[in-house]
C-alpha positions in Angstrom: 27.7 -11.6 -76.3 31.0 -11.2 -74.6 30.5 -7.9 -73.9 27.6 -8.4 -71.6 29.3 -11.6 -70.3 26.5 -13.8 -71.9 27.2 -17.3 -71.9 25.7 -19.5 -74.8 24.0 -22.7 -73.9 23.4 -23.8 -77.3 24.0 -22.9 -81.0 22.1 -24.2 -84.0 23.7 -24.3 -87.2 21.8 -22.2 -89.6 21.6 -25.5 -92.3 19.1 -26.5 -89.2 15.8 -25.2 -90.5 13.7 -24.5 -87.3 10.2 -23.7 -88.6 6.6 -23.1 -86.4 6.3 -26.0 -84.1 10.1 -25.1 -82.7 9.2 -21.4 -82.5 5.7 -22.8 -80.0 8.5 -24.8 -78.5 10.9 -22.0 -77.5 7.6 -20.3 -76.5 6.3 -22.8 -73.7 8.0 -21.6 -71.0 8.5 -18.1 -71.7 6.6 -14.9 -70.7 7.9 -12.5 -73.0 8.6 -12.2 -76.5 10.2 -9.4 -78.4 10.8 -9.5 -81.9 13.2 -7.2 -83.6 12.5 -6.7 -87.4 15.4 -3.8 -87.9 14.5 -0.7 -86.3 10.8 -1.9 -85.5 10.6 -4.3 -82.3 7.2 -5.5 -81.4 6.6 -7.1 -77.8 4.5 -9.7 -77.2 3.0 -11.2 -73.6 2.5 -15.0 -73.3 -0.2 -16.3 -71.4 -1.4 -19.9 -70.9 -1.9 -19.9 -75.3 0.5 -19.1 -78.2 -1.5 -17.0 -80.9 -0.8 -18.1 -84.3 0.4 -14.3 -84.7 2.4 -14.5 -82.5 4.5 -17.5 -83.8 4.1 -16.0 -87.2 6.5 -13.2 -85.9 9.1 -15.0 -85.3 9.5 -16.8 -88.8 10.8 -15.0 -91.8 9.8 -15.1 -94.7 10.6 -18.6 -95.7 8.8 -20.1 -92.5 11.8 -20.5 -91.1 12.7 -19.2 -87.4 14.8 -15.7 -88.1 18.4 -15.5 -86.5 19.7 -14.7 -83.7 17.3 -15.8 -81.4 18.1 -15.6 -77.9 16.7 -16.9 -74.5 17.1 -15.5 -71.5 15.2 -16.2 -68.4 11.7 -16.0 -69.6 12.2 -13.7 -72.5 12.3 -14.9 -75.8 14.0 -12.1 -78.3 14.4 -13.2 -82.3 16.0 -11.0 -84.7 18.5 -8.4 -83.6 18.5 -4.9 -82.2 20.8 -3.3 -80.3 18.4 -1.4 -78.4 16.1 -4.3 -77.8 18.9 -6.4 -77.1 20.2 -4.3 -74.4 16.6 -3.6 -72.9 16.0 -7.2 -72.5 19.1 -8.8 -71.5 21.4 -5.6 -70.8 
């Protein structure tokens, strides 16, 4: 994050378990999502309603939101990729 002189608002401890209705949450205002599941990202457009798949997305296999996730303007990005990263906040 230093690199790209990212400032972090907020950090959530991992023993925080943020599950579906926080992923909707982090989804409100946001236009964009990207999700970054190693090398495979997958972008998704919000409109006025949050798809179930698309909330699905973001949770791992425990139901749990995956780490990082990062905000940025209106782009929502969970899970980590350089490439992605750099292509949505670079």
């Amino acid at each position: 994050m230093e690199a790209n002189e990212i400032e972090i608002a907020e950090t959530v401890p991992a023993s925080k378990k943020l599950q579906a209705a926080d992923a909707r949450k982090l989804l409100k205002g946001a236009s964009k999502l990207i999700v970054a599941k190693g090398k495979k990202i997958s972008e998704f457009p919000i409109g006025g309603r949050i798809s179930a798949a698309t909330v699905e997305a973001m949770l791992g296999p425990t139901g749990n939101l995956r780490a990082p996730t990062s905000v940025l303007g209106k782009t929502v990005l969970v899970g980590f990729n350089d490439e992605a990263f750099e292509k949505a906040f670079g």
